[in-house]
LODO-20147 format. One record per residue (C-alpha): residue number from 0; x, y, z. Coordinates in steps of 0.5 Angstrom, whole numbers, plus 2048, in hexadecimal, padded with zeros to 3 digits. Example, Ala and Ser with C-alpha at 12.3 -4.5 7.8 and 13.67 -1.06 7.14 Angstrom:
# LODO-20147
@resi->0&xx->819&yy->7F7&zz->810
@resi->1&xx->81B&yy->7FE&zz->80E
# end
This chain:
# LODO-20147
@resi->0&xx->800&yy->800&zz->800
@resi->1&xx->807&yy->804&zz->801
@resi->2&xx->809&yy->804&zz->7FB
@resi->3&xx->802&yy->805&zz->7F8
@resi->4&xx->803&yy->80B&zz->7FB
@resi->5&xx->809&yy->80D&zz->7F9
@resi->6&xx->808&yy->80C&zz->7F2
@resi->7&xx->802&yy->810&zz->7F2
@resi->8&xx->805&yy->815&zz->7F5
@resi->9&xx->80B&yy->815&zz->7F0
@resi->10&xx->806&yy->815&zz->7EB
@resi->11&xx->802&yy->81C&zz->7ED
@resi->12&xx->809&yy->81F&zz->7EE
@resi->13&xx->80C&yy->81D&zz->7E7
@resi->14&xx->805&yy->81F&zz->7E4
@resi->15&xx->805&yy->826&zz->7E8
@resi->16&xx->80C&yy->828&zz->7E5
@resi->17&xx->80A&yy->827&zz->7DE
@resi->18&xx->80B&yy->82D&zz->7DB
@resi->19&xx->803&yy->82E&zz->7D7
@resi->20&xx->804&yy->82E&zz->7D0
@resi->21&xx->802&yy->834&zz->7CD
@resi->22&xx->7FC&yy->834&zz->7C9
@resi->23&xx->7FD&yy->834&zz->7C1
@resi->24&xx->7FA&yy->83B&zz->7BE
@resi->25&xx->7F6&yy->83A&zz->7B8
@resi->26&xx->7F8&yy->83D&zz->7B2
@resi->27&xx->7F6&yy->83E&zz->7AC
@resi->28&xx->7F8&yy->83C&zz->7A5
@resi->29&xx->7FD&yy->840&zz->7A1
@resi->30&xx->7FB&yy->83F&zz->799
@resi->31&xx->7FF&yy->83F&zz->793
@resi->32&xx->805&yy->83D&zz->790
@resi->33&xx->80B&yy->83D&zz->796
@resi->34&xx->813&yy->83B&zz->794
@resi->35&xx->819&yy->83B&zz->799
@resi->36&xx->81D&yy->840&zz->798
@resi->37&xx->820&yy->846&zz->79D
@resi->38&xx->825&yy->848&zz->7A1
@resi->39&xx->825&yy->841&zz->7A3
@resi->40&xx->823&yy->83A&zz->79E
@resi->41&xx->81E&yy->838&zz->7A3
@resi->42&xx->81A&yy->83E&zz->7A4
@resi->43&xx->813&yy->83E&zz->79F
@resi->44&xx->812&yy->845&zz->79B
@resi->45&xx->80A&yy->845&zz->79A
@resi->46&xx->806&yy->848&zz->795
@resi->47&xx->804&yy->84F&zz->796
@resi->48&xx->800&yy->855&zz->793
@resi->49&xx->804&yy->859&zz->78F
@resi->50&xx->805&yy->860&zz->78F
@resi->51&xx->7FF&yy->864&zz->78D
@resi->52&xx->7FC&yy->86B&zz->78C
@resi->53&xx->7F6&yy->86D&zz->78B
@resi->54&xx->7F0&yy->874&zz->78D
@resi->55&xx->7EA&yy->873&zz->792
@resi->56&xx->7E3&yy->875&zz->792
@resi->57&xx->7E7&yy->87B&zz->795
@resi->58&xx->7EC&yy->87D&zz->790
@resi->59&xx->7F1&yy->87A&zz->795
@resi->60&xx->7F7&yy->875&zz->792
@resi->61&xx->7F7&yy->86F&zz->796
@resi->62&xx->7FC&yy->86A&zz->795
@resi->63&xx->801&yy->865&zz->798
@resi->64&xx->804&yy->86A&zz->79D
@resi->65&xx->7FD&yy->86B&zz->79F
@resi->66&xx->7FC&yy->864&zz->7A2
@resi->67&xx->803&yy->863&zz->7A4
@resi->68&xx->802&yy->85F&zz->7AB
@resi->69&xx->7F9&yy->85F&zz->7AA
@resi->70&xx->7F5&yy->859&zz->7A9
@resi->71&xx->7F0&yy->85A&zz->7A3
@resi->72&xx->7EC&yy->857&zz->79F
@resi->73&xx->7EB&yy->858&zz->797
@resi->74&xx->7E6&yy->856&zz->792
@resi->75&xx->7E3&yy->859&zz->78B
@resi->76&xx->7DD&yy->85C&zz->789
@resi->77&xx->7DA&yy->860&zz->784
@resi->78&xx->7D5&yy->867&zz->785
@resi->79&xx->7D0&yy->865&zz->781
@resi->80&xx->7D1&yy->85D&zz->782
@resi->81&xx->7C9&yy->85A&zz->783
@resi->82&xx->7CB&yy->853&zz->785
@resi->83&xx->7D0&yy->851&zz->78A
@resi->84&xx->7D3&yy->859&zz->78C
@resi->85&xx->7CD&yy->85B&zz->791
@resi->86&xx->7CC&yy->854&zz->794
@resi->87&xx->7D4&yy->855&zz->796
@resi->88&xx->7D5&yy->85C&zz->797
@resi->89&xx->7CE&yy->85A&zz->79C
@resi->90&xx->7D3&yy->856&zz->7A0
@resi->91&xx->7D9&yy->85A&zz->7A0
@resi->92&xx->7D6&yy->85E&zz->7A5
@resi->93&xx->7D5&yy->859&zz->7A9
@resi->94&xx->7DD&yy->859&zz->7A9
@resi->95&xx->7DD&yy->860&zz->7AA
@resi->96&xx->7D9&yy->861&zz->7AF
@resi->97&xx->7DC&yy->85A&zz->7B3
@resi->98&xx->7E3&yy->85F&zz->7B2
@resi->99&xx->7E0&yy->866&zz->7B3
@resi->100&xx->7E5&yy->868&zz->7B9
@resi->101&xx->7EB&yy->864&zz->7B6
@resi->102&xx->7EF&yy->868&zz->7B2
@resi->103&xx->7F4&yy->861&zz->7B1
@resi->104&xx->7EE&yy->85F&zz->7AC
@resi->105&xx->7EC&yy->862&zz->7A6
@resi->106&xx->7E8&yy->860&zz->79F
@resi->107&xx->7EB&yy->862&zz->799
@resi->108&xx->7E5&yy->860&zz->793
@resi->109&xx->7E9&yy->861&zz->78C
@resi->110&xx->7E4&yy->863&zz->786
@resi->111&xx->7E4&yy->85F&zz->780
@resi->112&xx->7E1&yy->864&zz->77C
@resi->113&xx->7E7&yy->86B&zz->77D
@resi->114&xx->7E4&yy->86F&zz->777
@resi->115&xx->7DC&yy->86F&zz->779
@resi->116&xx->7DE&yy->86E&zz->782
@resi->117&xx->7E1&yy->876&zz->782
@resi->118&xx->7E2&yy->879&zz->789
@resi->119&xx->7DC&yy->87B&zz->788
@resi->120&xx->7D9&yy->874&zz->787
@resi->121&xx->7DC&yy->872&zz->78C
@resi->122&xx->7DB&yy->877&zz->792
@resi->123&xx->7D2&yy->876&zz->790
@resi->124&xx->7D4&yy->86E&zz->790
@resi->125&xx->7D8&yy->86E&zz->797
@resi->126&xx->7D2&yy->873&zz->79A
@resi->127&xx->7CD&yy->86E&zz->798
@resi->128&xx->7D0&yy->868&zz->79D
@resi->129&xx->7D3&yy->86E&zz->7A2
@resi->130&xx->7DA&yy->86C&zz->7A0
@resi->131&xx->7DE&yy->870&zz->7A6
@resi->132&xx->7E3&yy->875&zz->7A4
@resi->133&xx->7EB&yy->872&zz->7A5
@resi->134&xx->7E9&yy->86A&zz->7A6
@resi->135&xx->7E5&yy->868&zz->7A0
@resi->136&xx->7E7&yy->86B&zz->799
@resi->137&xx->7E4&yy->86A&zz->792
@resi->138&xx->7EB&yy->86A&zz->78D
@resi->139&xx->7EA&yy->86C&zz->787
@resi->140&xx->7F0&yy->86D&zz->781
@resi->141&xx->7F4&yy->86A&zz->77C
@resi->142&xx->7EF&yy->864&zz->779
@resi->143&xx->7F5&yy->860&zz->778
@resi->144&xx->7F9&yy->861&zz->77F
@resi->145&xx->7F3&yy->85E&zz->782
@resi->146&xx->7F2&yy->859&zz->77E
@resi->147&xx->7F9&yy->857&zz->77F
@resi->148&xx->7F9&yy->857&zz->787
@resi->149&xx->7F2&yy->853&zz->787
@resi->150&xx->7F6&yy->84D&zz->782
@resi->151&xx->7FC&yy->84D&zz->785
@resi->152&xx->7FC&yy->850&zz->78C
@resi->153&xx->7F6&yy->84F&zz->78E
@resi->154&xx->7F5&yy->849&zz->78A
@resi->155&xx->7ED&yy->849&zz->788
@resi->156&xx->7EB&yy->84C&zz->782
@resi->157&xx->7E8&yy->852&zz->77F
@resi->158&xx->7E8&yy->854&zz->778
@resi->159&xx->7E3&yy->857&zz->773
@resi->160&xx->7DF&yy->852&zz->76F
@resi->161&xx->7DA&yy->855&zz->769
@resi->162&xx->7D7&yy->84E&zz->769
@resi->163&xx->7D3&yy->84F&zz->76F
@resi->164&xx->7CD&yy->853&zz->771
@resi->165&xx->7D1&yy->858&zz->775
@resi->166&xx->7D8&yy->859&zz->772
@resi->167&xx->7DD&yy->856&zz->777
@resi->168&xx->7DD&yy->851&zz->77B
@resi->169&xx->7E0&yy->850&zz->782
@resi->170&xx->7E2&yy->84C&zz->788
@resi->171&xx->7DC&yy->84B&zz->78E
@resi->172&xx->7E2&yy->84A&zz->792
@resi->173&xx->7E4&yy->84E&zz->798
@resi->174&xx->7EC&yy->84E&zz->79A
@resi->175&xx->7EF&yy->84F&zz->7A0
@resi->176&xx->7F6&yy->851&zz->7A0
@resi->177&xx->7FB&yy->850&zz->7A6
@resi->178&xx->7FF&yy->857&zz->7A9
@resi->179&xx->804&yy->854&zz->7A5
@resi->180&xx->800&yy->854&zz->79F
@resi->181&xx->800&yy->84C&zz->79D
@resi->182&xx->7F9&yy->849&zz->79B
@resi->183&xx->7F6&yy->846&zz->7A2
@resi->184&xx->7EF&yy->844&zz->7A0
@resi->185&xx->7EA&yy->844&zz->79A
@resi->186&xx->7E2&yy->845&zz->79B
@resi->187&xx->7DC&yy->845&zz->797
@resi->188&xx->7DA&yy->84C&zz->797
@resi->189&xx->7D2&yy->84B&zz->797
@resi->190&xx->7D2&yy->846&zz->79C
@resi->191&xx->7D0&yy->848&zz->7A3
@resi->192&xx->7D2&yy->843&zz->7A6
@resi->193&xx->7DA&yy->842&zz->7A2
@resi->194&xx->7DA&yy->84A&zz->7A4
@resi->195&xx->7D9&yy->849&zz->7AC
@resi->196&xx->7DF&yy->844&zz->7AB
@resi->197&xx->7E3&yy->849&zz->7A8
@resi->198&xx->7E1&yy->84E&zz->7AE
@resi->199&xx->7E4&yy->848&zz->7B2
@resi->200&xx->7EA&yy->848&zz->7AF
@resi->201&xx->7EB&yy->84E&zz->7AE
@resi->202&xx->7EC&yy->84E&zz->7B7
@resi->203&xx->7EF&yy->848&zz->7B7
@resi->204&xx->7F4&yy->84C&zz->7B3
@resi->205&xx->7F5&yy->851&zz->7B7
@resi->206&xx->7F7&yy->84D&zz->7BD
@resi->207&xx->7FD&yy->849&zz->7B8
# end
């Protein structure tokens, strides 16, 4: 019976002075294309957005300096868009509105239509869906700059289509990019229930 005791009481000791081990933080995934490359042969360079610039519905330039450290997300639309634009730009006030008194976290919604989508255009667009000043920008400018940054560093597209009804043809997908501008999660833009995931996501980031 001693020596039951002792054993339990060694047992209680030897368990009581395990170091706890330190819960696994969840971590979103990094998408596109990574290589190794560096400083060092291990380290893993990501895909990230490129520089860009463009004018808001404010006349103001906004650029890759201007989300320098902030998580945002990123979309395509188009003013006189009927079909899925309304239905996304209803649920990114939601975003909006979940962020309002964060200014780490901004929109950036890029129009696919620069020589109809003016300044003009835009700041009557924006007002439409309460968009506030310096946390969701409507980007208008080289038709070509912003189709190249929806294909190769946003990864979705955004093009101009004769063929179909409206003229152009664009992503539903809301991107949600990191403070180091690497791609962390893709969503369906007119889905509520994919926008309250990203909703998550974007705190979950906040806490990486």
């Amino acid at each position: 019976m001693k020596t039951y005791l002792n054993i339990l009481i060694l047992g209680v000791i030897f368990f009581g002075c395990t170091p706890k081990q330190e819960t696994k933080k969840l971590l979103l995934p990094i998408i596109g294309e990574k290589k190794l490359g560096g400083v060092e042969a291990e380290d893993t360079i990501y895909h990230t957005v490129q520089p860009f610039a463009f004018v808001n519905q404010y006349n103001d330039i906004i650029s890759d300096k201007t989300i320098n450290n902030k998580i945002y997300v990123a979309d395509f639309f188009f003013a006189t868009c009927q079909s899925i634009c309304p239905k996304m730009s209803s649920q990114l006030v939601h975003v909006q509105n979940a962020f309002k008194e964060d200014n780490n976290v901004l929109i950036l919604s890029h129009t696919v239509n620069p020589s109809n989508d003016t300044v003009e255009v835009l700041n009557g667009y924006a007002q439409t869906y309460g968009a506030i000043k310096n946390k969701w920008h409507f980007l208008t400018g080289n038709k070509k700059a912003i189709y190249d940054l929806a294909r190769y560093s946003y990864l979705v597209n955004a093009l101009e289509e004769d063929g179909s009804e409206e003229g152009f043809l664009h992503s539903e997908l809301f991107i949600l990019i990191d403070a180091q501008k690497r791609i962390r999660g893709m969503y369906d833009g007119t889905d509520s229930v994919a926008v309250v995931k990203l909703i998550s996501d974007i705190t979950l980031l906040k806490q990486e």
